[in-house]
C-alpha positions in Angstrom: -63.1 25.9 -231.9 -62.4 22.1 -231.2 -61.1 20.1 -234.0 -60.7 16.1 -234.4 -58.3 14.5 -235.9 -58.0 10.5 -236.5 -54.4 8.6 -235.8 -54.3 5.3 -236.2 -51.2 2.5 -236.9 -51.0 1.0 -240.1 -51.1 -2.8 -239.1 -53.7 -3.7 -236.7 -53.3 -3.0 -233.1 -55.8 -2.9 -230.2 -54.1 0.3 -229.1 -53.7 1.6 -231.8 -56.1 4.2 -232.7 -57.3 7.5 -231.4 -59.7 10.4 -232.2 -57.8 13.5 -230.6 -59.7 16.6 -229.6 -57.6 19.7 -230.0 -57.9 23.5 -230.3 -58.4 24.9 -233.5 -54.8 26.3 -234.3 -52.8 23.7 -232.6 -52.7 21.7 -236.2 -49.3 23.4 -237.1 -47.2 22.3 -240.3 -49.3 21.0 -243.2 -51.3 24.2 -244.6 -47.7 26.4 -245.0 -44.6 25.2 -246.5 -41.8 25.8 -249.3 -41.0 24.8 -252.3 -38.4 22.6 -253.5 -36.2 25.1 -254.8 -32.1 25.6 -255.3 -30.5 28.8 -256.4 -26.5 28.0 -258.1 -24.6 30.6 -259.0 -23.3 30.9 -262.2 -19.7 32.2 -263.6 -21.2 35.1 -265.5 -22.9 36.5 -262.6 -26.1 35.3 -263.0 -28.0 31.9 -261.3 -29.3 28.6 -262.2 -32.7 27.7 -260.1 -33.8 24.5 -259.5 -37.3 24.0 -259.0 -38.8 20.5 -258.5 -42.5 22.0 -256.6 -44.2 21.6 -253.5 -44.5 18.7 -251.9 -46.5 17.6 -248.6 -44.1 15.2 -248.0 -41.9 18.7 -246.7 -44.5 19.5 -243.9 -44.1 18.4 -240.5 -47.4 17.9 -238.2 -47.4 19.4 -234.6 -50.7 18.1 -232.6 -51.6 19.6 -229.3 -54.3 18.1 -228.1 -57.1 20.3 -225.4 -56.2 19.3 -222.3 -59.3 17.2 -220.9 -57.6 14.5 -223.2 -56.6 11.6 -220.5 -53.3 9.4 -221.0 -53.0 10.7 -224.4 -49.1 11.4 -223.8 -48.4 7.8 -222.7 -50.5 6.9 -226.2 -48.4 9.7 -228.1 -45.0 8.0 -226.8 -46.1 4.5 -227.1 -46.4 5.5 -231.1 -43.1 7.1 -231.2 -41.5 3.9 -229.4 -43.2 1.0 -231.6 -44.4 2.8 -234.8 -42.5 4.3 -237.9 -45.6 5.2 -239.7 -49.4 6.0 -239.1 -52.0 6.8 -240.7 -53.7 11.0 -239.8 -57.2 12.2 -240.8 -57.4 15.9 -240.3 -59.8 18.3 -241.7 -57.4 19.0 -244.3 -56.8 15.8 -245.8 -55.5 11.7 -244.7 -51.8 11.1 -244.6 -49.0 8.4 -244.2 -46.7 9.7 -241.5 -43.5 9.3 -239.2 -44.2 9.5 -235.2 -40.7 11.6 -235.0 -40.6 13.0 -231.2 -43.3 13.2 -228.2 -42.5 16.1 -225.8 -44.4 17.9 -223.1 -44.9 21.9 -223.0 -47.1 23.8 -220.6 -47.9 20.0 -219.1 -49.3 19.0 -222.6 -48.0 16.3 -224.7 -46.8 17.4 -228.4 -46.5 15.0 -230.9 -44.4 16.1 -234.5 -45.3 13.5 -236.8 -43.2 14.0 -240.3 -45.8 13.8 -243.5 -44.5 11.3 -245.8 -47.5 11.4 -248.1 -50.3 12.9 -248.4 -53.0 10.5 -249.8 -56.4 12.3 -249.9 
C-alpha cells in the first residue's frame, strides 16, 4: 500500500515542498510511544511516580520514501541543512517538526524528523 505524506517549510520557499510517496509501514514513530513517567524510590520501601501523560511531542518521525522517488535525498538534506522546523501532513494527523538527520540505508534516503507538536 502507497501512502502520501505532505512536507513543507514553514516560511515560503520555492523548494520547499513535497508530496512523498512511500510504502505503507515505512511511517515509523508517531502511532507508538511512552508516557511521561518517573518512578523515585522512597525510604520506606515503597515509590513515588510521576506521571505528566503522553505527549506527541515524544515521537520521532522516520520517512522512507518508495524508491521511484527522484532527488528526494538531495531535497531531504537540503531540509536538514537550512530548516529547523516543517510543517508534515500524514494520514494520521499535521505536525510542526525538527529535520534532525538525513541518512541513506539500502540506497534510500531516511529522513527522522523530531515531532514538536502535533496540531491536527
Amino acid at each position: 500500500m502507497i501512502q502520501r505524506i505532505g512536507i513543507s517549510t514553514s516560511v515560503f520557499d520555492m523548494e520547499g515542498a513535497r508530496v512523498v510517496a512511500i510504502a505503507g509501514d515505512t511511517i515509523e514513530g508517531i502511532e507508538y510511544g511512552g508516557r511521561r513517567v518517573t518512578r523515585t524510590a522512597t525510604l520506606d520501601g515503597g515509590s513515588v511516580v510521576y506521571d505528566t501523560g503522553f505527549a506527541a511531542s515524544d515521537a520521532t518521525l522516520t520517512i522512507t520514501p518508495i524508491e521511484s522517488e527522484k532527488d528526494i535525498g538531495d531535497w531531504f538534506a537540503y531540509l536538514v541543512k537550512n530548516y529547523s522546523s516543517v510543517n508534515v501532513a500524514t494520514p494520521r494527523g499535521f505536525y510542526y517538526a525538527t529535520p534532525s538527520k538525513v541518512e541513506v540505508r539500502d540506497s534510500l534516503p531516511i529522513l527522522t524528523l523530531m515531532i514538536i507538536e502535533q496540531i491536527v
